[in-house]
C-alpha positions as CSV (number, residue, x, y, z in Angstrom):
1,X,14.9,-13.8,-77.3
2,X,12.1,-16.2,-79.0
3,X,8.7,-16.0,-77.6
4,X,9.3,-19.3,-75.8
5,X,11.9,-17.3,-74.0
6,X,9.5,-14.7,-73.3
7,X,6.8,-16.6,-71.7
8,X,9.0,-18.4,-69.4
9,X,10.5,-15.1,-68.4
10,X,7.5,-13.6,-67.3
11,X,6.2,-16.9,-65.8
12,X,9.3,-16.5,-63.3
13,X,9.0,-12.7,-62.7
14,X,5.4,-13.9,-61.5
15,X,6.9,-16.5,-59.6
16,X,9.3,-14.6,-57.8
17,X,6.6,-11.4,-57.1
18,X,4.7,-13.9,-55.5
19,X,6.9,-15.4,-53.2
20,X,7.6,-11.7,-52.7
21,X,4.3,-10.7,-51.1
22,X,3.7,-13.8,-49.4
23,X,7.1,-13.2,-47.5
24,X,5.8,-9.4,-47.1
25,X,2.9,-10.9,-45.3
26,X,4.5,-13.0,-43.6
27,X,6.8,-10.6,-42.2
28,X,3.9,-8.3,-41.8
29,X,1.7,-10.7,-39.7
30,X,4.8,-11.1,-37.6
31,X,5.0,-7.8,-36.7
32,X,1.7,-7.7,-35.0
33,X,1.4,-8.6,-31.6
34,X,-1.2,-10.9,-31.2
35,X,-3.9,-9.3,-28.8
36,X,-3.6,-10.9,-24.8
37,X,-6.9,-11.7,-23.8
38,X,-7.3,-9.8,-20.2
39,X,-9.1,-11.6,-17.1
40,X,-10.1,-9.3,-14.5
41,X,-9.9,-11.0,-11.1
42,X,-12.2,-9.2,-9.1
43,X,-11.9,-10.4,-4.7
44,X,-13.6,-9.9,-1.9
45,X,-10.2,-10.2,0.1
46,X,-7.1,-9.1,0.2
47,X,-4.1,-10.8,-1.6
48,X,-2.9,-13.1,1.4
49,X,-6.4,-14.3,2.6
50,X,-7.4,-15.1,-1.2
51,X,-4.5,-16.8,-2.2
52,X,-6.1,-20.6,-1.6
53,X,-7.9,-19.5,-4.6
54,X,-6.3,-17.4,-6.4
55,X,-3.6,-19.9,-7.1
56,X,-6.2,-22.9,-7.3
57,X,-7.4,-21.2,-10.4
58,X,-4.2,-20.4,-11.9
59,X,-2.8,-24.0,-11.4
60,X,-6.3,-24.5,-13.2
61,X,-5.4,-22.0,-16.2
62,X,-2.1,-23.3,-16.1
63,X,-3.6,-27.5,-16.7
64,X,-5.1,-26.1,-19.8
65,X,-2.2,-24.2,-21.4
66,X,-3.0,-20.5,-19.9
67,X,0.3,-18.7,-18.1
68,X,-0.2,-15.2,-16.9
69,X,1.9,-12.8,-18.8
70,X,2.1,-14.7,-21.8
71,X,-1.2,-15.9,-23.4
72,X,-3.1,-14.8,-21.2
73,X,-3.1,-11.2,-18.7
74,X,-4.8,-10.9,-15.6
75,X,-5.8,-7.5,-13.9
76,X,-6.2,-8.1,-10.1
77,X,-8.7,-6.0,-8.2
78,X,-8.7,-6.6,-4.5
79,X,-11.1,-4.8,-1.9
80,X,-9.8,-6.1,1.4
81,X,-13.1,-6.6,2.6
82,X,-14.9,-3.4,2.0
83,X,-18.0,-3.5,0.6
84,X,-18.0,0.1,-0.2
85,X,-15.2,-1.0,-2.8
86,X,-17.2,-3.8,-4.5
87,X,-18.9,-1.6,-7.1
88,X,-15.8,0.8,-7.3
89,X,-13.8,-2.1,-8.3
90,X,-16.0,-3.9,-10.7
91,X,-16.6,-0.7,-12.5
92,X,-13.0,-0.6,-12.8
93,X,-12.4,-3.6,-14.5
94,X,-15.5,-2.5,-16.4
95,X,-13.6,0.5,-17.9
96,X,-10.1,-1.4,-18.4
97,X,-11.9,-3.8,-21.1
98,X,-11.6,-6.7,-19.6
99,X,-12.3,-9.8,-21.8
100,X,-14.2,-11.3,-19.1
101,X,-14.8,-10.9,-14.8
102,X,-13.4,-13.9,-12.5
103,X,-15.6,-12.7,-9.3
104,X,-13.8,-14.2,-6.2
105,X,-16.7,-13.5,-3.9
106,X,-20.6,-14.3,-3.2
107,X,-23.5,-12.8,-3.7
108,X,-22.8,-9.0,-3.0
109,X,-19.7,-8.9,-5.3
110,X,-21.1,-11.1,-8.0
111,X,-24.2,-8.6,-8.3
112,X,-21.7,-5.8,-8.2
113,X,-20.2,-6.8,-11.1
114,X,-23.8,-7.8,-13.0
115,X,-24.7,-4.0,-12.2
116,X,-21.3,-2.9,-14.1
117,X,-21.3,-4.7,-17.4
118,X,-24.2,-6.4,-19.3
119,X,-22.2,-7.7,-21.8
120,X,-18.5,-8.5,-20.6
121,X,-18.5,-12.7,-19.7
122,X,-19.0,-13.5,-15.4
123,X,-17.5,-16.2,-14.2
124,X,-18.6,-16.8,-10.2
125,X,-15.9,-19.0,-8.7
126,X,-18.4,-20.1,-6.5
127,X,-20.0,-18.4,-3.3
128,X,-23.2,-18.9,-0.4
129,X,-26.1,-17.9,-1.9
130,X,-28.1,-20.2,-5.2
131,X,-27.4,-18.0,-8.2
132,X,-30.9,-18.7,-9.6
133,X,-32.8,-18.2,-6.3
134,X,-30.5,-14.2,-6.4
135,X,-31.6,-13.7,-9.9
136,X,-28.1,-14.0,-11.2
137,X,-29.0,-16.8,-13.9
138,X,-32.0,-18.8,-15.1
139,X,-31.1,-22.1,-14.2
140,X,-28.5,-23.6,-14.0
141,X,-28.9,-25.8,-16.7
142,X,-29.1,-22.6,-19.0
143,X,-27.8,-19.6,-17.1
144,X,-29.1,-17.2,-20.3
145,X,-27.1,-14.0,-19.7
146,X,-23.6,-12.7,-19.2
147,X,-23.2,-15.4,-15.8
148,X,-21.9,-19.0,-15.0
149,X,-19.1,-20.8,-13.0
150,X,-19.4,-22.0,-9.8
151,X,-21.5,-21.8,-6.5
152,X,-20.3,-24.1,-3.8
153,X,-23.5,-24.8,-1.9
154,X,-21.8,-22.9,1.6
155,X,-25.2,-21.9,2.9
156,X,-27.1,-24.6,2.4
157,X,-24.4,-26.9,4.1
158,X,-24.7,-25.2,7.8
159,X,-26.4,-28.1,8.8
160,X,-24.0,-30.6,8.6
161,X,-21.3,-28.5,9.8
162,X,-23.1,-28.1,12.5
163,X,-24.3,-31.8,13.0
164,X,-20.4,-32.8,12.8
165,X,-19.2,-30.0,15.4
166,X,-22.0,-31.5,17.4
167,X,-20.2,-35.0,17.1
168,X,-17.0,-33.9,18.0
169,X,-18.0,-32.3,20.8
170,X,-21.2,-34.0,22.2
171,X,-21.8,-32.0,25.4
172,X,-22.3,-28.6,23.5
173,X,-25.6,-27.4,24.1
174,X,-24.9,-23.6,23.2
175,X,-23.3,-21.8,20.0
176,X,-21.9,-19.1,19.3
177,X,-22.6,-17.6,15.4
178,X,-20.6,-14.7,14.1
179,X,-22.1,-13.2,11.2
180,X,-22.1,-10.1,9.0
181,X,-25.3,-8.6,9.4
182,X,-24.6,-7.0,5.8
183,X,-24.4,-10.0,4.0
184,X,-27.4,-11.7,2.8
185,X,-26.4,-14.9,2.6
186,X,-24.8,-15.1,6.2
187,X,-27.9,-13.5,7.1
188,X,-30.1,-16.6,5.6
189,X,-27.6,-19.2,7.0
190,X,-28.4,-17.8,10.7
191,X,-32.2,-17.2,10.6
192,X,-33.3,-20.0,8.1
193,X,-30.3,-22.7,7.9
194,X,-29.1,-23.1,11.3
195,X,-32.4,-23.0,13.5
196,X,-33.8,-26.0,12.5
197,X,-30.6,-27.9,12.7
198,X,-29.5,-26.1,16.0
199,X,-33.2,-27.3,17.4
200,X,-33.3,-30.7,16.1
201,X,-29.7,-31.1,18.2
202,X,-30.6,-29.8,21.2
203,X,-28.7,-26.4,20.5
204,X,-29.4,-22.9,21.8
205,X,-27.8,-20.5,19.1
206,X,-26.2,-17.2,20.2
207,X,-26.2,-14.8,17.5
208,X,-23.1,-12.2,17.3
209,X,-23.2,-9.8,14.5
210,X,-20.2,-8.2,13.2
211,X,-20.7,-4.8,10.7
212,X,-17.3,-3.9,10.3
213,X,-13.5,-4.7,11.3
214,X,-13.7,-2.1,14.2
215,X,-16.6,-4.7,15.7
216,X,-14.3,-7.7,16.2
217,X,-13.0,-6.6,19.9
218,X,-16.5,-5.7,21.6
219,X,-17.8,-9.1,20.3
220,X,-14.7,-11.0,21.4
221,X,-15.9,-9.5,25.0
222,X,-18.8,-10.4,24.9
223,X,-18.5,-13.9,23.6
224,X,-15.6,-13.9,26.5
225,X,-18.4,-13.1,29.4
226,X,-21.4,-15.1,28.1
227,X,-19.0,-18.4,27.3
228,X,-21.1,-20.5,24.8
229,X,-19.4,-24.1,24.0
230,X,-18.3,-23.7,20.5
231,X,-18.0,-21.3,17.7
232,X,-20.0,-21.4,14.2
233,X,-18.4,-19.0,12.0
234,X,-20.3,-17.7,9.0
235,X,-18.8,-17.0,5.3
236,X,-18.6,-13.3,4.3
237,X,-15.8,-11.3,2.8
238,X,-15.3,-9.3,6.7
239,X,-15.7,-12.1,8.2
240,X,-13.2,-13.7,6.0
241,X,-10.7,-11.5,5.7
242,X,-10.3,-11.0,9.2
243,X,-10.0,-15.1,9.5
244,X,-6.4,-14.3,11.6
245,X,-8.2,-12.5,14.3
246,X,-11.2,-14.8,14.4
247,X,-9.2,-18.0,14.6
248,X,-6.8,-16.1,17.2
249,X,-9.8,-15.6,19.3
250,X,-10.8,-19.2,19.0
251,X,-8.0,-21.0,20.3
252,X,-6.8,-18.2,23.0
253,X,-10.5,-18.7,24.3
254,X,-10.2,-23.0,23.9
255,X,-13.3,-22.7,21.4
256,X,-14.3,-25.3,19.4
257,X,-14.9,-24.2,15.6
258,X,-16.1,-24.8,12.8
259,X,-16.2,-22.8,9.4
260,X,-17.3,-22.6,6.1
261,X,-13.8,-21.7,4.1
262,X,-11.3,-24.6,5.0
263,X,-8.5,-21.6,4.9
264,X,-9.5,-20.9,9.1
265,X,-8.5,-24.8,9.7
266,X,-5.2,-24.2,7.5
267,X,-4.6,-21.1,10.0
268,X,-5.6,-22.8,13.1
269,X,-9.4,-23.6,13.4
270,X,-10.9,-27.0,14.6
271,X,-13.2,-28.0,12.0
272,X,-14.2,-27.5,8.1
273,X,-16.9,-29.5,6.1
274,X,-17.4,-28.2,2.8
275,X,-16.9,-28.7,-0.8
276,X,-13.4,-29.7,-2.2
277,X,-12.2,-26.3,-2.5
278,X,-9.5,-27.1,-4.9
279,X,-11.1,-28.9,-6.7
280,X,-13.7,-26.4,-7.4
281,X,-11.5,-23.1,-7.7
282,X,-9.3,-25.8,-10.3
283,X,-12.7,-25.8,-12.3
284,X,-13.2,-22.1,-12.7
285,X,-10.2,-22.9,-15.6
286,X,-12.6,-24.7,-17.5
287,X,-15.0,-21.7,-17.3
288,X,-12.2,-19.5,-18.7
289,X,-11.1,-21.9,-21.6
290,X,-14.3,-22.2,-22.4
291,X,-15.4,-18.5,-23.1
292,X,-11.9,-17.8,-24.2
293,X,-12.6,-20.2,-27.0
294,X,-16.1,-18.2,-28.2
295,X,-18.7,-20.3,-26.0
296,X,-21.4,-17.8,-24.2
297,X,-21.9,-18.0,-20.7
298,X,-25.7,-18.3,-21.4
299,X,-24.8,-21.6,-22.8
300,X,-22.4,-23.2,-20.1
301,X,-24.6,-24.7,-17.1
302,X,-23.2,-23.5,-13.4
303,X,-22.0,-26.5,-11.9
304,X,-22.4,-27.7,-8.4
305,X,-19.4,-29.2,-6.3
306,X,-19.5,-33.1,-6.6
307,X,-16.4,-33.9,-4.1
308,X,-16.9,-32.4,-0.4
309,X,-14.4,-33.0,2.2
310,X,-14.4,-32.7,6.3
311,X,-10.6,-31.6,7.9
312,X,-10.0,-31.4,10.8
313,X,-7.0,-29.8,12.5
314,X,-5.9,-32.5,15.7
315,X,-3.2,-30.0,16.6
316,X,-5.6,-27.1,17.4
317,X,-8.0,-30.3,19.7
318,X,-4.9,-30.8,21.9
319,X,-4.1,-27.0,21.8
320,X,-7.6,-26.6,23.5
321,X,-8.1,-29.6,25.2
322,X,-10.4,-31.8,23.2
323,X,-10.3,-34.9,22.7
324,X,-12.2,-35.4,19.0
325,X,-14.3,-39.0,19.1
326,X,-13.0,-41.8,16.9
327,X,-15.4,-42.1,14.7
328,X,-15.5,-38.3,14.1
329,X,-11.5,-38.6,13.5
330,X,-12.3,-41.5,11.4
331,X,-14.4,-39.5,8.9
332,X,-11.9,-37.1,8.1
333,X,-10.6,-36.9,4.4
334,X,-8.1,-34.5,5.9
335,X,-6.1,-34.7,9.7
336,X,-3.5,-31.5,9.8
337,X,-1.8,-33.0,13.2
């Protein structure tokens, strides 16, 4: 063999040991399972009262590519409307490794998980309170820490639901508030929100605090014996979770109502004014993509809803005899008849 011969040769051995090792690899990087990124869903509910925006937020994930149990895993943690369970739960997810916290819930379960990871990405999917005012970010513009997402603007909107439940029906004078004396922002709605409203109506407010699921009967009685005209029912995850019983009460006692999650209206309640709640749960996806894709939380400003919507539910009027004005019908993005 000439040294022409030679060179060749060895020029092909090389050849061939490198498509060798690059097939190795290949084979190799096949091998490895690229890692799932985990989302830890962490509710204030259970499963069946959460499931307006549980699914909201997967359709969400699902607009941007995300399917749960292939890219992407989520670990649900529900506490069924125990507030015991909110640190229990968060510390949880804490210890599983989560790549980052959804928090289906307001202020009390979105502090619960601050307190149990410094570090792991917070997404709020929007609750009562204003997240700068609870210390959760430092603006929303620049939220600075390990929190963004949502807030919804609940609270703060009291006073129109309670101007429109005043339209539709014009000769209430007293209301009836149910609220969860444990939660702060239900708390604020009644003593700072809804006073000034109720006043510049004409409305006497009659306070009736709930602290637990046992509570529900003895205030039924007594909103059975002192009768006001209509029902204002704060947001809190008791109250919500037991929105079955409380919108059962409501139409067995021919209550007019109005509420701050449009689920109560889906299940039978009169009246919901509010943000576009699928909208806004749909936009929690972005949150996800976003950190998914390396962005910080301290850099993605919490967003406000833009698109609110009034519903009203005609079916539960004529259930309890009320006739709802025209121009209150008329105003209605949503009539469930």
């Amino acid at each position: 063999m000439n040294r022409k011969s030679r060179i060749r040769r060895a020029k092909w051995c090389v050849l061939v040991l490198c498509a060798v090792l690059v097939a190795l690899r290949v084979s190799a990087d096949a091998q490895v399972p690229k890692k799932v990124p985990r989302i830890g869903y962490l509710s204030a509910r259970d499963p069946a009262s959460d499931s307006t925006r549980s699914k909201a937020i997967l359709l969400g994930l699902r607009e941007l590519g995300y399917t749960d149990g292939k890219n992407i895993s989520i670990v649900y943690r529900y506490s069924d409307g125990k507030r015991e369970r909110f640190t229990e739960l968060a510390t949880e997810l804490v210890r599983l490794k989560v790549d980052m916290i959804v928090v289906a819930g307001g202020e009390v379960l979105v502090r619960a998980a601050i307190d149990a990871t410094k570090t792991i990405p917070i997404v709020m999917s929007g609750g009562g309170v204003d997240p700068v005012k609870a210390g959760f970010v430092q603006s929303l513009a620049r939220p600075g820490g390990n929190v963004t997402g949502m807030t919804l603007l609940v609270i703060q909107l009291g006073r129109k639901r309670l101007e429109l439940l005043k339209e539709a029906v014009p000769t209430m004078s007293r209301i009836g508030v149910l609220y969860e004396s444990g939660n702060s922002g239900s708390l604020l709605e009644l003593k700072e929100v809804l006073p000034p409203a109720a006043r510049g109506l004409g409305l006497t407010i009659q306070p009736w605090e709930v602290r637990s699921s046992d509570a529900f009967e003895k205030v039924f009685d007594g909103l059975n014996k002192q009768r006001p005209d209509a029902l204002y029912v704060s947001t809190s995850a008791l109250l919500n979770t037991n929105q079955g019983r409380i919108v059962g009460f409501a139409l067995k006692s021919r209550l007019p109502s109005v509420y701050g999650r449009k689920e109560y209206v889906e299940a039978g309640g009169l009246m919901y004014y509010g943000a576009d709640i699928a909208d806004s749960y749909q936009r929690v996806a972005y949150y996800v993509d976003k950190i998914l894709k390396g962005a910080k939380p301290a850099d993605l400003p919490v967003e406000q809803p833009t698109k609110f919507e009034l519903v009203i539910n005609l079916k539960t009027a004529k259930q309890i005899g009320l006739t709802i004005p025209p121009n209150v019908l008329a105003r209605a993005d949503r009539v469930i008849r």
